[in-house]
C-alpha positions as CSV (number, residue, x, y, z in Angstrom):
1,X,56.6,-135.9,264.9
2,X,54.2,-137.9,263.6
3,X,52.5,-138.5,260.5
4,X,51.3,-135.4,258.6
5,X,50.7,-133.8,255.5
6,X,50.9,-130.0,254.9
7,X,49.7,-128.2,251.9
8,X,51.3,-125.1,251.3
9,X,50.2,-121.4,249.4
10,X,51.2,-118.6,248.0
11,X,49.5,-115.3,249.2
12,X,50.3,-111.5,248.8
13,X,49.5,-109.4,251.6
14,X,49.1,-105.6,250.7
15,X,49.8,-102.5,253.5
16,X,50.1,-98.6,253.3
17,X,52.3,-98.7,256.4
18,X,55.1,-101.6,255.9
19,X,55.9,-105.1,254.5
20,X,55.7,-106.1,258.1
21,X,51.9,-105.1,258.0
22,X,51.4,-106.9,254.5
23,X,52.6,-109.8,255.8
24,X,50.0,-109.4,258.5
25,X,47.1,-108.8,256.8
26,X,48.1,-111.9,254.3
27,X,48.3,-114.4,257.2
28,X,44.8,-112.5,259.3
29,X,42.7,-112.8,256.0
30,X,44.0,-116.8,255.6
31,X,43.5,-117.5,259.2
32,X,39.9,-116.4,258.8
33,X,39.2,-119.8,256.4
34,X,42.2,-121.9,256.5
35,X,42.6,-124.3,260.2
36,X,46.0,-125.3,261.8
37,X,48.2,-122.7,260.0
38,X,52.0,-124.0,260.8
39,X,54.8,-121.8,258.8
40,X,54.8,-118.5,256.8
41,X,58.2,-117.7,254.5
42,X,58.9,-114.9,252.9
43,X,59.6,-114.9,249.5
44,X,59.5,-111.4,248.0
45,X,58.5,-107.9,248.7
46,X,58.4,-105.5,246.8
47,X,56.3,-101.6,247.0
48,X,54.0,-100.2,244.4
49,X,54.9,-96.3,243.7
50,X,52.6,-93.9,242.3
51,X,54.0,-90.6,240.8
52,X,57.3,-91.6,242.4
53,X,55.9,-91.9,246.0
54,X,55.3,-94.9,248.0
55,X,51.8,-96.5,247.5
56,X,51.5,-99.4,249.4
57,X,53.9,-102.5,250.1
58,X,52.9,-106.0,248.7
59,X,54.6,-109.3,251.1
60,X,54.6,-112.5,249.1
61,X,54.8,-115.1,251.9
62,X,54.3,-118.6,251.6
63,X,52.2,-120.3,254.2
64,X,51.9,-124.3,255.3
65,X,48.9,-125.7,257.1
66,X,47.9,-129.3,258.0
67,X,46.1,-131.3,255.1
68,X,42.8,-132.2,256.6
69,X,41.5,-135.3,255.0
């Protein structure tokens, strides 16, 4: 490996279908502005009800890319 620095974020992705799609939707919208995206942890999830149904489920996922100098 060679020499590298990687900055890392902290994103929430938001979906009507699953935290699977959250997820998604977090990492899509960061790809758009963000270059050479490298890991993406999960670090909570969690769903927003609304008169004790399911709303839409929120992914908190950390993300790493290469530091760009």
């Amino acid at each position: 490996m060679s020499d590298s620095v990687y900055k890392v974020i902290e994103l929430v992705g938001s979906s009507t279908k699953s935290w699977d799609d959250a997820a998604a939707n977090a990492i899509n919208k960061a790809s758009k502005t963000l270059r050479d995206l490298r890991i993406a942890e999960v670090t909570a999830m969690d769903i927003h009800l609304k008169d004790g149904k399911i709303e839409f489920y929120r992914t908190k996922v950390k993300i790493s890319f290469k530091f760009q100098s």
